[in-house]
N, C-alpha and C positions, 0 to 999 in steps of 0.2 A: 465579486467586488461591486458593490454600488454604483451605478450613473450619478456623476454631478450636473446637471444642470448650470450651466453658468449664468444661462439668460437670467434668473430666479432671481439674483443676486442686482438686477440693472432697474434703474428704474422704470416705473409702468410706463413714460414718456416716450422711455428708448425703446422699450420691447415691442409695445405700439404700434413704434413705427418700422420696427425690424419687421414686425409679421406682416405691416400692411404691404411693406416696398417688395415682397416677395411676391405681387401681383403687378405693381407696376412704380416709377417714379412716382413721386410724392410730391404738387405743389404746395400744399398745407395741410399740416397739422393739429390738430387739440386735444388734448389728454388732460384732464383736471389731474392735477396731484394727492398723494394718497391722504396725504396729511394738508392741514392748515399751518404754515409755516410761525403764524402769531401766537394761534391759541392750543395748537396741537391736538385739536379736533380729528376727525375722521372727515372727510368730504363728499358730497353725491357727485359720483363719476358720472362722466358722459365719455365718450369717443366719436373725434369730426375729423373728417378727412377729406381733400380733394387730389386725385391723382394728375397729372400731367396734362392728359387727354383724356375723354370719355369715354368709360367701361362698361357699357349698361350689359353686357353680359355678363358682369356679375355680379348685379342686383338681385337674382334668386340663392347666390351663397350667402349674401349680409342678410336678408329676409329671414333665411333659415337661421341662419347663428343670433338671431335677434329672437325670434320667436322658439326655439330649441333648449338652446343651452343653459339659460340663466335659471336657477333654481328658487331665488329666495323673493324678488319681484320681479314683475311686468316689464317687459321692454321694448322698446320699437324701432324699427330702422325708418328715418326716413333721407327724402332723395333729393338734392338742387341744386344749386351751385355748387354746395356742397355737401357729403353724407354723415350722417349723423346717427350713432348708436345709446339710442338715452333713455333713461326708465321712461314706461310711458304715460304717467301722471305729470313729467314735464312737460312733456310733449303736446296732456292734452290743456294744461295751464297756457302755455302762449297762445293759445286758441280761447280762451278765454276764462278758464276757470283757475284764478289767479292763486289761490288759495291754498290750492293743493301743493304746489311747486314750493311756497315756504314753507312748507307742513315739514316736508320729506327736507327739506336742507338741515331745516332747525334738527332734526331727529337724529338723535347717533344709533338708535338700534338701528333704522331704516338705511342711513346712513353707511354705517359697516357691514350690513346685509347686501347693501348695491355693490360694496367695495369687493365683497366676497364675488358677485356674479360678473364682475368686471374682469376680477382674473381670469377667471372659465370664460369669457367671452373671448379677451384677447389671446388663450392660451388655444380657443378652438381655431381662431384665424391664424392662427398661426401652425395648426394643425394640416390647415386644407391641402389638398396633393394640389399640383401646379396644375392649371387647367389646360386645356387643347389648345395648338396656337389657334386663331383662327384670322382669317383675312381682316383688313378694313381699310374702309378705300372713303374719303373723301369728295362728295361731288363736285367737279371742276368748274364743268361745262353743262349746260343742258340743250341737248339739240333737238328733242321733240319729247312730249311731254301727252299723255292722255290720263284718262282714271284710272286704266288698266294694264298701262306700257310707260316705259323711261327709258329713253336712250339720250345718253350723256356719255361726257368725260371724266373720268373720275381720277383723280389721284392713291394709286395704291401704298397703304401704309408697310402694312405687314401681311405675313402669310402670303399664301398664295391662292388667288381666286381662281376658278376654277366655274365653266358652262355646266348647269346642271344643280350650284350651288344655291343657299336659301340665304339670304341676309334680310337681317332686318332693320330696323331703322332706328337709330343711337334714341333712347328716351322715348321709345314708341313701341315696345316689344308686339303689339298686337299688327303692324304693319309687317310681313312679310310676304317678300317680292323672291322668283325663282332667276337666276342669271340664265339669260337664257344666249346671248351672242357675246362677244370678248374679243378684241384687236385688239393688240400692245403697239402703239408707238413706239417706232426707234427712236432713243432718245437726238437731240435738237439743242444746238446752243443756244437759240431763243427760250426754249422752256425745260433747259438743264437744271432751274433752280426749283420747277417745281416738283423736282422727284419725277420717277417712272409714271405716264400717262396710259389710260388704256380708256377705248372705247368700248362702252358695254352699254347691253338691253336689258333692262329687267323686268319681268311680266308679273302681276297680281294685283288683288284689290288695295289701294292707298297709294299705288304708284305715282298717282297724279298729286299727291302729297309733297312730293320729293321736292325740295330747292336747293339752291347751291350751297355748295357748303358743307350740307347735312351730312351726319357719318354714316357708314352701315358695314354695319360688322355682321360677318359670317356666321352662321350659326354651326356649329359641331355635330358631326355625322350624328349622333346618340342623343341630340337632343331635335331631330327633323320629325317632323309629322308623318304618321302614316308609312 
């Protein structure tokens, strides 16, 4: 007997955002719709999303499914406040080449050809296996600070950190720091609201990078150097 698919039947808005929230809460979303509600046109898709908190570990899954999947045009991920999966003749029109960006709206082959790679786009995200948990800790405190050492207070999100571990630094993938010492805080009804507190060391080049505040999320055994 045949699989139904139910998602099939929802709109791409919903589906959207069913695939994206299987990676984390959603603060916003944008899905253009399939159709023009006026003229019954076809529409040039985009997909924009911002999750709750910052993911940058998984900026090489949207990289890939932007640059992989799509069969009929070009498309690009890019990355800021918020993310964004859009052919990439728009992308390269808000940068200045104004021209091209009406070309592709005006066009229903071009048009229905994105609409086509939008499905496969969102049907790949929604494919992905769940990834690794992995730590991420928020820095609290900083109590010494060099180019090549960080010791601070961090606040731990998720996961579990762990001496010996690689995090790198939210929106910097090329700064990675090794944890090298780790004291937990018992917690304190003074700083009960800021979550479990832990003091750690973390050694490598861009350490002296680090300011308050900044994330760093853990990197997954299978993706560690060397």
């Amino acid at each position: 007997m045949a699989v139904i698919n139910v998602e099939q039947g929802l709109p791409r808005f919903v589906r959207a955002r069913m695939a994206l929230e299987r990676f984390a809460p959603l603060a916003w979303i944008k899905s253009v719709s399939e159709t023009n509600n006026t003229t019954g046109l076809v529409q040039l898709p985009l997909l924009g999303w911002r999750f709750s908190e910052p993911h940058p570990e998984l900026r090489d899954v949207f990289l890939s499914i932007a640059r992989d999947v799509p069969q009929n045009i070009e498309w690009t991920f890019r990355e800021g406040r918020n993310s964004f999966i859009l052919p990439a003749e728009i992308a390269d029109s808000e940068e200045g080449s104004e021209g091209s960006g009406a070309r592709m709206r005006g066009d229903q082959d071009i048009c229905i050809a994105a609409s086509e790679d939008m499905e496969q786009i969102i049907d790949a995200i929604a494919a992905q296996p769940a990834l690794p948990a992995v730590a991420r800790m928020v820095v609290f405190q900083i109590a010494k600070s060099s180019p090549d050492e960080l010791m601070c207070v961090a606040q731990e999100l998720t996961g579990e950190a762990e001496v010996g571990m690689i995090f790198r630094l939210g929106g910097m993938p090329d700064v990675e720091l090794r944890l090298t010492a780790l004291h937990r805080y018992p917690p304190r009804p003074e700083t009960r609201r800021h979550g479990p507190l832990t003091k750690i060391t973390l050694a490598g080049a861009g350490a002296g990078t680090i300011a308050r505040k900044d994330l760093l999320v853990g990197v997954p055994l299978s993706q560690e150097h060397g």
